[in-house]
C-alpha positions in Angstrom: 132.0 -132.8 227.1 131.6 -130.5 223.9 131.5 -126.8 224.6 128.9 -124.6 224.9 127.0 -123.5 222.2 128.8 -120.5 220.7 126.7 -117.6 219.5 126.9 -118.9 215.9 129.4 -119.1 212.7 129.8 -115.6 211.2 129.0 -115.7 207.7 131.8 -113.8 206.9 134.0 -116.5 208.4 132.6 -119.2 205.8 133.1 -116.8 203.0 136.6 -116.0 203.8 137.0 -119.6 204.1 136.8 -120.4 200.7 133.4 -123.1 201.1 131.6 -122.8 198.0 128.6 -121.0 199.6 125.7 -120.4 197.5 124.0 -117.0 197.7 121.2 -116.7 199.6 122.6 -119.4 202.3 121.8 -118.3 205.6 123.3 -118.3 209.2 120.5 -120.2 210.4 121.6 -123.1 207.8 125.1 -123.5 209.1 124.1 -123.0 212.6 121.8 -126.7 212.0 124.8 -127.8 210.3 127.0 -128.0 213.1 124.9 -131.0 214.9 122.4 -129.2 216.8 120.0 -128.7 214.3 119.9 -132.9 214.3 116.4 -133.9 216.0 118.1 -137.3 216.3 119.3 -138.3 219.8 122.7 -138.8 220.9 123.5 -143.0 220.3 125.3 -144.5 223.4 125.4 -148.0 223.1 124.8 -150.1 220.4 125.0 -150.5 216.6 126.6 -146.9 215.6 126.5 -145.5 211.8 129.8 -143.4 211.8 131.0 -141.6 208.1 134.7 -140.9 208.2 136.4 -138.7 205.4 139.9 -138.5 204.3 142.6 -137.5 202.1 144.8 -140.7 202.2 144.2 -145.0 201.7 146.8 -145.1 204.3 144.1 -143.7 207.4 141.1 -146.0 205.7 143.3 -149.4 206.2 144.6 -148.1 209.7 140.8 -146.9 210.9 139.1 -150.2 210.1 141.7 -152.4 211.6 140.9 -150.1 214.7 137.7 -150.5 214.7 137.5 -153.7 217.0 140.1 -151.8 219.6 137.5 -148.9 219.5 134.4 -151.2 220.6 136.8 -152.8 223.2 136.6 -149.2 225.0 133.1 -148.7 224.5 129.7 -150.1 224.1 129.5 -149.2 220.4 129.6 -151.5 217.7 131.0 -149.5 214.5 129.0 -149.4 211.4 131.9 -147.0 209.4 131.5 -145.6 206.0 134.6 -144.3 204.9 135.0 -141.6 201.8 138.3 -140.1 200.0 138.8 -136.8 198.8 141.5 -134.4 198.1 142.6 -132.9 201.4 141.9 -129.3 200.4 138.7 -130.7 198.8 137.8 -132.2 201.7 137.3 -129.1 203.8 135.7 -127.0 201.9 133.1 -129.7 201.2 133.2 -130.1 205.0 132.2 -126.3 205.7 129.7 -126.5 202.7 127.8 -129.2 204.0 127.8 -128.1 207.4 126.1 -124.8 205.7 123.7 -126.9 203.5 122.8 -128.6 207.0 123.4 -132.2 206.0 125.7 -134.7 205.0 128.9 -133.8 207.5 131.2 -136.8 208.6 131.5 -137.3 211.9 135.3 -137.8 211.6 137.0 -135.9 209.7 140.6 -136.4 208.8 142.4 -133.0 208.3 145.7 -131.8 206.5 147.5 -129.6 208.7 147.5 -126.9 206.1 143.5 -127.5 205.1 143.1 -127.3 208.7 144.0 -123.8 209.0 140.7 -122.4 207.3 138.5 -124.3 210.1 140.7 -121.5 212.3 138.6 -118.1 210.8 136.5 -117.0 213.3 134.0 -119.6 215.3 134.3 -122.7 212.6 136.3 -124.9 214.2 134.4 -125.0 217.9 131.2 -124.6 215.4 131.8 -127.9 214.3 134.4 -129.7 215.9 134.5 -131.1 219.3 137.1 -129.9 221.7 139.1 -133.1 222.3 141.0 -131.6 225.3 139.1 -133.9 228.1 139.8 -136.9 225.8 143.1 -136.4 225.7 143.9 -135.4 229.4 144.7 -138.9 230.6 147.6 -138.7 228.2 148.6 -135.1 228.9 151.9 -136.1 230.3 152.7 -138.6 227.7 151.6 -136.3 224.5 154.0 -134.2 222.8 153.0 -131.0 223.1 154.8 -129.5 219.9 152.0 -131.7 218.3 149.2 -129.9 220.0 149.8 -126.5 218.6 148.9 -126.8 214.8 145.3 -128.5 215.6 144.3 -125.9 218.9 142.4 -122.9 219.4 142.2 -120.6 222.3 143.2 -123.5 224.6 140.4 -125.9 222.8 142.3 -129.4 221.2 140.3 -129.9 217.7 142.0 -132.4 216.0 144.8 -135.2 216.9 147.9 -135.0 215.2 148.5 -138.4 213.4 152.4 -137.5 213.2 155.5 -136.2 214.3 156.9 -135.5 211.1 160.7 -134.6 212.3 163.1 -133.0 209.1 166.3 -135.5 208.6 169.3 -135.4 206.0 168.3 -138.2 203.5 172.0 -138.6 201.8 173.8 -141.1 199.5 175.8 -142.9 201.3 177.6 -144.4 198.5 178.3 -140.7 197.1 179.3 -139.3 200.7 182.0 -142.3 200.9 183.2 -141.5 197.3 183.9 -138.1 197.9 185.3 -138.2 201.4 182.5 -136.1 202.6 181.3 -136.7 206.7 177.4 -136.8 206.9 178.0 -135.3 210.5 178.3 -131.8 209.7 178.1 -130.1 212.5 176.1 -126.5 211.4 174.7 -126.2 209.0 177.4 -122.9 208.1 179.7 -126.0 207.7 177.3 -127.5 205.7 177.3 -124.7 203.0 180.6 -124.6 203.3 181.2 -128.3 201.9 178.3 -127.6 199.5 179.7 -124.8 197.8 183.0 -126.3 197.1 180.9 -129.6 195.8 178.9 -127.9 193.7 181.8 -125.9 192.1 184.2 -128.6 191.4 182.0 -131.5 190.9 178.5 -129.6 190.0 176.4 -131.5 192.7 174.5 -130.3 195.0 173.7 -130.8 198.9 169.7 -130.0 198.8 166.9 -129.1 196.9 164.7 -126.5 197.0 160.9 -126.3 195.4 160.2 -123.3 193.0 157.5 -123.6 191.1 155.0 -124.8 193.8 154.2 -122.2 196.2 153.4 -124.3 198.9 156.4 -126.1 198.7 158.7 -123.4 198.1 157.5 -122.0 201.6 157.5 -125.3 203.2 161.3 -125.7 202.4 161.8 -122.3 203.9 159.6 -122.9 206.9 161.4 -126.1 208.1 164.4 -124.8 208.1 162.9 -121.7 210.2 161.8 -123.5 212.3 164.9 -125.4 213.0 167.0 -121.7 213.4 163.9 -121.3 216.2 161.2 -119.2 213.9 157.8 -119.8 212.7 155.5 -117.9 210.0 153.0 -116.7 212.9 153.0 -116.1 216.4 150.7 -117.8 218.6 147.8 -115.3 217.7 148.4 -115.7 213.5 150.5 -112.6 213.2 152.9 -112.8 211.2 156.5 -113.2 212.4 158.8 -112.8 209.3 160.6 -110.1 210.4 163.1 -111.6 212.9 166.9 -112.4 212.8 166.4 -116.1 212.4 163.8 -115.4 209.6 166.5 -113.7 208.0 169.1 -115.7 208.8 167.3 -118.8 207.3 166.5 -117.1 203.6 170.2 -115.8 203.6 171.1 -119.4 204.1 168.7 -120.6 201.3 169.8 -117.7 198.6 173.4 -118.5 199.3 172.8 -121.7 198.5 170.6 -121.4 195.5 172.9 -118.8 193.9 175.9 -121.5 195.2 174.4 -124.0 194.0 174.8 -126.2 196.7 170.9 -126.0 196.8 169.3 -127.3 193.2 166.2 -125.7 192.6 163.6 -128.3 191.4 159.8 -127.3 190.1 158.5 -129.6 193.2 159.9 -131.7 196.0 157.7 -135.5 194.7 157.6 -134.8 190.7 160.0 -135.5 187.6 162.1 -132.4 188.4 163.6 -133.8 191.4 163.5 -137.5 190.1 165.7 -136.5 187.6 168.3 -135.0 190.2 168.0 -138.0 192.6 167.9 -140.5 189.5 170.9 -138.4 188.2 172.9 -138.4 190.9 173.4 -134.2 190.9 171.4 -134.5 194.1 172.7 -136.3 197.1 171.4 -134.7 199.5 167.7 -133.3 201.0 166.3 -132.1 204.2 163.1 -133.2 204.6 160.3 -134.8 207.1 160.0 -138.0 208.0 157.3 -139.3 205.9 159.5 -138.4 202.7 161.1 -141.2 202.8 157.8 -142.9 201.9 156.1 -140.3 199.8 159.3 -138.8 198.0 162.7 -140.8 198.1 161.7 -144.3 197.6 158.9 -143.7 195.3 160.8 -141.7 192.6 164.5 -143.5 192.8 163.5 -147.5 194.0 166.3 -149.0 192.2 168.6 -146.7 194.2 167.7 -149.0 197.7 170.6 -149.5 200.1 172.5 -146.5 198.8 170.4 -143.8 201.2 170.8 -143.4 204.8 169.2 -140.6 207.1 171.4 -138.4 209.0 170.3 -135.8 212.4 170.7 -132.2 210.7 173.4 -129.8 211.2 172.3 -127.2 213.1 172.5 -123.5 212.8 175.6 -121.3 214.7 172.7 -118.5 215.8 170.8 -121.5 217.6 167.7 -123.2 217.3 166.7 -126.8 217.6 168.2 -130.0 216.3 165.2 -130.6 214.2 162.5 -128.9 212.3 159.2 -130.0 211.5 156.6 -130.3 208.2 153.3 -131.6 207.6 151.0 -133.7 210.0 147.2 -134.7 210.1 144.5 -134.1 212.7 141.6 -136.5 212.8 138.7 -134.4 215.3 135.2 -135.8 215.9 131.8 -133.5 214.4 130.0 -132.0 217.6 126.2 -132.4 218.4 125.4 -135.1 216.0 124.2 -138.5 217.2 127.1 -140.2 216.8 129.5 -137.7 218.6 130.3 -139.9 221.3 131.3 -142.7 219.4 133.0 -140.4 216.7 135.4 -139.2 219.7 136.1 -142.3 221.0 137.2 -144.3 217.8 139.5 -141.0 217.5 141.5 -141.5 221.2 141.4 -145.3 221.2 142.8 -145.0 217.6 145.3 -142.1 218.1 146.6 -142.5 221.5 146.8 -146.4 222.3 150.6 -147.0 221.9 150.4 -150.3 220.3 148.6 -148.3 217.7 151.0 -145.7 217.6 153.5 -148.5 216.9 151.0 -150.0 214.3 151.0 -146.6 212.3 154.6 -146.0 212.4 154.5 -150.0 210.8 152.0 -149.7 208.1 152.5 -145.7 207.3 155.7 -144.6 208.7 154.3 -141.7 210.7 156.3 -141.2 214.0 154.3 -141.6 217.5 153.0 -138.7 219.2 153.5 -140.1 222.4 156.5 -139.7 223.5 157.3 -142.7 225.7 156.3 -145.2 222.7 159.7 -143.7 221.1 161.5 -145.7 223.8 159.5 -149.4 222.6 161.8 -152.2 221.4 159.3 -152.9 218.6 160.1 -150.0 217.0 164.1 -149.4 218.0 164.7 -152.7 216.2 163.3 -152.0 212.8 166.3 -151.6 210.2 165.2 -150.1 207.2 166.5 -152.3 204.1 166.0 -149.0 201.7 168.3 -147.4 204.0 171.0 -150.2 204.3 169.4 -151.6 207.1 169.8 -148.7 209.1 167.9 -148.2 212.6 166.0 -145.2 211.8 164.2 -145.2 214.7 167.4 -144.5 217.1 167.7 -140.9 214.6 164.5 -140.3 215.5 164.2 -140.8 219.0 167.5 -138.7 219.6 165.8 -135.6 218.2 162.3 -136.2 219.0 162.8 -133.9 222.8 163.4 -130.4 220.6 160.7 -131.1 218.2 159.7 -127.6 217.5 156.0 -125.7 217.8 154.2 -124.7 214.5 151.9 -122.2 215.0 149.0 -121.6 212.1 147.0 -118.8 210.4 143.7 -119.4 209.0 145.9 -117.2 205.9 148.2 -119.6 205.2 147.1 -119.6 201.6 147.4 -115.6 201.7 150.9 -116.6 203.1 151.8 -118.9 200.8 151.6 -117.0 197.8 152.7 -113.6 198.8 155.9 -115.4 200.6 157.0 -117.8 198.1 157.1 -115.1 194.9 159.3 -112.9 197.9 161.7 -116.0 198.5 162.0 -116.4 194.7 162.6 -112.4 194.0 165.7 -112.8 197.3 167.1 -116.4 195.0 166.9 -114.2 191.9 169.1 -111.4 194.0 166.4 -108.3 193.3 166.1 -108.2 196.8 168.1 -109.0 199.9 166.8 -111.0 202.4 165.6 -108.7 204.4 163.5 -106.8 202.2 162.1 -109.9 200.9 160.6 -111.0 204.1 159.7 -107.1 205.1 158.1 -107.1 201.4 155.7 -110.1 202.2 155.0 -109.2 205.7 153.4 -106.0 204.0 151.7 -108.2 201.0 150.4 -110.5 203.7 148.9 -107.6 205.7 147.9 -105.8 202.7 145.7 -109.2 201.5 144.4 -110.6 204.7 142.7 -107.4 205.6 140.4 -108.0 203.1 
């Protein structure tokens, strides 16, 4: 059942979370917004007008091929408008209209990073239904590292579409030529390979983002979160002052200044085409879902050549895996079609021959953790990857998957963290400092 109704979204909250409010806007608006202020009844049976938004062609495809499972479970029959927009757009025109008092979806696909800004004050039980009953039949089956990014004080507000789990995409071809073992081991055996690579043959293991802020901290945050870190604790403090925090950057400079790590402008554009197309870069650790959204797309003729490798790990401990990226889908609360909104979510997200069906049509990795163990998907050799099992990598690392916990400051985070990473590559500043330095910018900035 949807939660009580809270005392009300703080304006300050929808100000600070960057909606395009106009002035003179008031708390009574976004209070009608959020479904209540509907006169319409709730619809439980029957013909059902449902608007779904989202960021990516992939979900529009996978949600209307579901649509038939999703009046199976129910007595709806699904009338579904879908519309696209940038996933950062797509928020904040989310919170806008929910202040305007019209025109909200009732599902609502959400990036993992967009979704933090729903986390400032009340917005997300506001407007999002708290999934947690839907999802208690699966409970046991769920995995909980996946739970974490989309909850709130105990309240489930989105389902994770993903378990995006980082890998060592590697030329297999290269490796073989230069007698180098794709089982490393730690990843301090790692560096040491990479630094004797990258002096006598000028290639390099990895690749880190620099000119994209949000990708030069989401390099750093996988493999924190791999040494057993995170950015934030589980109340959004932030947690960069720690010994794997530190421990992770010093790995990352040594690299960079190695050169065992290349730095590239972003992880997807020409900058690290040219490496991979090159050959300079044989190596990257990455999620999951890079392999359709970075490796194949910018070096196609290179097929058969990749494989994907389990990560070293790190000598101070950690997990055998990190984690990046991921997207909630949650359901609007008090509008009339709440009821079906939640349902096409769960009989979507959490059958597991549809879990199967998106790791098949999208490549994103179940949630649930026993569909890890179906035949369907153990089978699948990858021709890209030389008709490697990928799935078999996967499963092996998917029981130390790694919690990410969020601040509705990431963006504050972001940008005050990457220019410190880049000041400790450049060498004006160790490590340490660099991480104590943006601990006090972020602090500084999200008091405000």
């Amino acid at each position: 059942m949807p939660p009580p109704t809270p005392g009300g979204l703080r304006r300050r909250d929808l100000l600070r979370s960057g909606a395009a409010l106009t002035a003179g806007v008031g708390l009574t608006g976004a209070l009608s917004a959020c479904g209540s202020g509907s006169s319409a009844a709730p619809i439980e049976s029957g013909t059902v007008p449902l608007a779904l938004w989202t960021h990516d062609d992939g979900y529009i495809d996978f949600f209307t091929e579901a649509i038939p499972l999703a009046e199976e479970n129910s007595d709806f029959t699904y009338d579904v408008t879908i519309t696209k927009s940038d996933a950062s757009d797509l928020v904040t025109k989310l919170i806008a209209q929910a202040v305007a008092g019209t025109g909200t979806p009732d599902v609502a696909g959400l990036e993992i990073g967009a979704f933090a800004r729903m986390l400032r004050g009340e917005i997300a039980p506001e407007l999002l239904v708290d999934l947690t009953p839907d999802v208690e039949p699966f409970q046991d089956d769920l995995i909980p590292a996946r739970l974490t990014p989309f909850s709130k004080d105990g309240a489930l507000y989105a389902v994770d579409s993903d378990t995006p789990v980082t890998v060592l995409y590697h030329r297999a071809d290269e490796f073989e030529r230069l007698g180098i073992d794709p089982e490393f081991g730690t990843w301090e055996d790692f560096a040491e390979v990479g630094r004797k690579l990258a002096e006598t043959e000028e290639l390099s293991l990895g690749a880190i983002a620099v000119n994209d802020p949000g990708g030069t901290v989401q390099c750093f945050h996988i493999h924190l979160l791999q040494r057993g870190g995170d950015l934030f604790d589980a109340d959004g403090n932030p947690t960069l002052q720690t010994p794997e925090a530190e421990d992770t950057l010093a790995f990352l400079v040594d690299g960079v200044q190695s050169g065992f790590l290349a730095t590239v402008a972003d992880m997807y554009g020409p900058s690290i085409q040219s490496g991979l197309k090159a050959g300079t870069i044989l190596a990257v650790n990455m999620p999951s879902w890079y392999s359709t959204y970075g490796i194949q797309p910018n070096v196609p003729d290179q097929s058969g050549r990749w494989r994907v490798a389990a990560l070293p790990v790190f000598e101070g401990g950690g997990h055998r895996t990190g984690v990046g990226g991921g997207t909630g889908f949650g359901a609007l609360r008090d509008k009339p079609a709440t009821d079906a909104a939640r349902n096409l979510v769960v009989s979507a997200y959490l059958d597991p021959d549809q879990q199967v069906k998106r790791y098949q049509d999208m490549g994103y990795l179940p949630t649930l953790r026993s569909v890890y163990d179906d035949p369907r998907l153990l089978s699948i050799e990858d021709e890209y990857f030389g008709g490697q099992k990928l799935f078999e990598i996967f499963r092996d690392v998917i029981d130390d998957v790694p919690e990410v916990h969020q601040s509705a400051d990431i963006s504050i985070m972001n940008t005050v963290l990457s220019g410190q990473v880049l000041r400790a590559f450049k060498g004006d500043v160790s490590p340490a400092q660099a991480l104590a330095d943006a601990t006090d910018d972020f602090r500084g900035q999200a008091k405000g």
